[in-house]
N, C-alpha and C positions, 0 to 999 in steps of 0.2 A: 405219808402223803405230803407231798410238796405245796407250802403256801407261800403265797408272792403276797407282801403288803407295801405300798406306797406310802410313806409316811413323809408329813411336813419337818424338815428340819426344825423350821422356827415356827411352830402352829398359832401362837398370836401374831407373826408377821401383819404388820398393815400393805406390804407391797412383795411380788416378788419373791419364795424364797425357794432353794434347790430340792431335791426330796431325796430323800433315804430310801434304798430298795434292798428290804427286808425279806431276805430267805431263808424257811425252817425245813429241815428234811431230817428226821431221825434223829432227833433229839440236837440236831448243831443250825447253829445261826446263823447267817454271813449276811453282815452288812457293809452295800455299797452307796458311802455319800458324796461321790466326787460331785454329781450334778451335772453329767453330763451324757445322758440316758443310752446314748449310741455308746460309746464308751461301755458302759457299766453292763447294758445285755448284751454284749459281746463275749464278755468277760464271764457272765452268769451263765449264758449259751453254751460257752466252750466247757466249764465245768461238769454241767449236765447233757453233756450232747451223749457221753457211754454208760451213762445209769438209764438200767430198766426199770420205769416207773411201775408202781401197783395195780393201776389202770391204765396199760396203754394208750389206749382210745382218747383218755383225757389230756396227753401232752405230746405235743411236737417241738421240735425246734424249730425258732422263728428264721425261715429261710434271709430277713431281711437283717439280722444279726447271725450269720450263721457264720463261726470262725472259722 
């Protein structure tokens, strides 16, 4: 099963900080922290656009990131 986590780069930041977009699918990790969110679910998008998820019904590609 595919988990998507949003994590804070710098979690005590006082202001501002980018986030990490953390994906686990089958025992492998990819993390993307450029910080620049259109960028990175393009990227995430295009990787997953040819794997058949376990429960279809639960993922699509986001047409608004669709490489």
């Amino acid at each position: 099963m595919l988990k998507i986590n949003f994590n804070l780069r710098d979690a005590k930041a006082q202001k501002e900080t980018p986030l990490n977009v953390v994906l686990r699918y089958r025992n492998q990790k990819l993390v993307y922290p450029s910080g620049d969110i259109k960028k990175d679910m393009k990227e995430i998008m295009a990787f997953y656009k040819g794997i058949t998820p376990h429960t279809p019904q639960n993922f699509s590609v986001d047409v608004d990131y669709d490489a």
